[in-house]
C-alpha positions, -999 to 999 in steps of 0.1 A, spaced: -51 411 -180 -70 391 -209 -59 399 -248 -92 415 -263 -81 395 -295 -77 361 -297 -66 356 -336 -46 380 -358 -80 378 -379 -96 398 -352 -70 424 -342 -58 436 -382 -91 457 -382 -83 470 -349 -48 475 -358 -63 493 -391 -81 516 -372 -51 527 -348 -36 539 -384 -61 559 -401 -35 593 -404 -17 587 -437 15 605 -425 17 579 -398 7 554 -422 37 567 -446 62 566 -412 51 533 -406 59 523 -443 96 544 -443 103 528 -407 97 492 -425 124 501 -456 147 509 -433 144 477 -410 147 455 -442 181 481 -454 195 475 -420 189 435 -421 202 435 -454 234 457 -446 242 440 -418 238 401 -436 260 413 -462 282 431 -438 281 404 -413 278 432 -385 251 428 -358 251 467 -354 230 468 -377 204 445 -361 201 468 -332 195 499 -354 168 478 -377 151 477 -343 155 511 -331 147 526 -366 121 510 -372 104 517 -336 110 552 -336 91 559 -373 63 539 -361 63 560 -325 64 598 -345 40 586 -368 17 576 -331 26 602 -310 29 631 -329 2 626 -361 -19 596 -351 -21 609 -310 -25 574 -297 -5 548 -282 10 523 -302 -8 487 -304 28 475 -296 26 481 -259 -7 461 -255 -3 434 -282 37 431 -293 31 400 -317 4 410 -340 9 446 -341 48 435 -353 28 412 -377 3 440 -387 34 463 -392 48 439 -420 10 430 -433 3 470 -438 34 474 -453 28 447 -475 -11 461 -483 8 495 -489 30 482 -517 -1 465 -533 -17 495 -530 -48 477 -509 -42 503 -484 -37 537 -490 -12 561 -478 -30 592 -493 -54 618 -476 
């Protein structure tokens, strides 16, 4: 199967529009915080526990915020590297406020 997208340039919008429900927008944003607490808390711990539940965490915000209030299926599936990039670009965009988490 060919990748629709060829550049991250061309799959953010995409990605945008697979996240138009600001409470999965908000899980998405939540999930993120708790991937960087876990990396943190396990550096400082030196415990790779917390590695595995940065992952998991940070997965299963994203996957309530699709399944349950966006009703699609996660880019993740179809495109693993640049949705993980547009994870962390949103969550950047959200804390600059250049995308909004608000109805």
């Amino acid at each position: 199967m060919q990748n629709r997208y060829q550049s991250f340039a061309e799959f953010y919008p995409y990605y945008l529009s697979e996240h138009q429900n600001p409470t999965c927008r908000r899980l998405h944003f939540i999930g993120s915080l708790v991937v960087l607490a876990c990396v943190v808390q396990g550096l400082y711990l030196q415990n790779i526990v917390y590695f595995g539940l940065a992952i998991v965490s940070g997965y299963a915000f994203a996957w309530v915020g699709h399944f349950f209030f966006e009703k699609n299926k996660p880019a993740t599936f179809q495109y693993p590297l640049f949705s993980l990039m547009g994870d962390w670009l949103m969550f950047w965009q959200i804390l600059l406020g250049r995308v909004s988490i608000r109805k």
